[in-house]
C-alpha positions in Angstrom: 15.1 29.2 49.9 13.2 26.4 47.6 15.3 25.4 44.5 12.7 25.1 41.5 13.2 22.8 38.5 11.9 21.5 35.2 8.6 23.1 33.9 6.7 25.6 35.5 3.2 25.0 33.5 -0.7 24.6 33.6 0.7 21.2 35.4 2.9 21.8 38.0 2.1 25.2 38.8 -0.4 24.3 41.0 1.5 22.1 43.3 4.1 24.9 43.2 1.4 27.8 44.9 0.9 25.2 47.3 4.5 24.7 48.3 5.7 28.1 48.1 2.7 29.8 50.1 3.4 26.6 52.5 7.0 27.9 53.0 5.7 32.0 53.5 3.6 31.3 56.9 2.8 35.2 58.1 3.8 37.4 59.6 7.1 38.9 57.9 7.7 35.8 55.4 10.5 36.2 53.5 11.2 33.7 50.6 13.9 33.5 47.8 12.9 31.1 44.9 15.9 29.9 43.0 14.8 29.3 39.5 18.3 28.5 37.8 16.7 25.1 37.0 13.2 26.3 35.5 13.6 25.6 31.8 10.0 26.8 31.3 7.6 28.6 33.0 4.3 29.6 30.8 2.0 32.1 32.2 0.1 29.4 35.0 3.7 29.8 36.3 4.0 33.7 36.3 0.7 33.8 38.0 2.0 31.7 41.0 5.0 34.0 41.1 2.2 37.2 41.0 0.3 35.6 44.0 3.1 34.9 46.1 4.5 38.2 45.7 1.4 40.0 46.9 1.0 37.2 49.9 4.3 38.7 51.1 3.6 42.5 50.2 0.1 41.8 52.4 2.1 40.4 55.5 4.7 42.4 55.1 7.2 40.1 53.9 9.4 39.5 50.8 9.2 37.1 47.6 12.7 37.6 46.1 13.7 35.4 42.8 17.3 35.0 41.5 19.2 32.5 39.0 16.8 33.2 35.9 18.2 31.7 32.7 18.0 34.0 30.2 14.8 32.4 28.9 13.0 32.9 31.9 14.2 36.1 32.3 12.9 36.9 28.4 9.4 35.7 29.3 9.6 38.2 32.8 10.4 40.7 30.1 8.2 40.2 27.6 5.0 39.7 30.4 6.6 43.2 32.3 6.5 40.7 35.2 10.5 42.3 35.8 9.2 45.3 36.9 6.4 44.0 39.2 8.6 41.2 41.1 12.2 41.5 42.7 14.7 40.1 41.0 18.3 39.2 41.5 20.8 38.0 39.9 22.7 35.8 42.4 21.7 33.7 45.0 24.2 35.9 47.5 22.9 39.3 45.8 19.0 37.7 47.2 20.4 36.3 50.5 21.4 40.2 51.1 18.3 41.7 50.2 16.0 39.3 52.1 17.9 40.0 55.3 18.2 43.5 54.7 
């Protein structure tokens, strides 16, 4: 599990592909990202999120996200990026599903 925080922007999102695809080493990764501390993510961020997603559908693993604020969750909304990525509610709700 990585704990995210601050911005998620044309800045940081970078490092952040890095460091999540670090933590999803094939085969069968399996990766929650909580995001309870994002405050921002602009779309640099929701591409990240898009890549890692299809890393794990490729080696047949699983990108699960959980603790959106409701800001974040209005911009997953808005972008129909809810419907494309898993998404929880609670960090127990994700530990379920990722061991399921």
């Amino acid at each position: 599990m990585l704990e995210i925080h601050g911005r998620v922007d044309s800045v940081t999102a970078p490092a952040l592909g890095e460091k999540v695809l670090a933590a999803m080493p094939p085969p069968n990764p399996r990766l929650i990202l909580d995001l309870a501390g994002v405050e921002y993510l602009s779309s640099a961020g929701l591409r990240v999120l898009l890549l890692a997603a299809r890393h794990a559908d490729q080696h047949q693993g699983k990108l699960i996200l959980c603790g959106l604020s409701s800001r974040v969750a209005e911009v997953f909304e808005i972008s129909g990026f809810s419907s494309i990525l898993t998404i929880c509610g609670t960090r127990d709700e994700a530990l379920g599903l990722a061991t399921g």
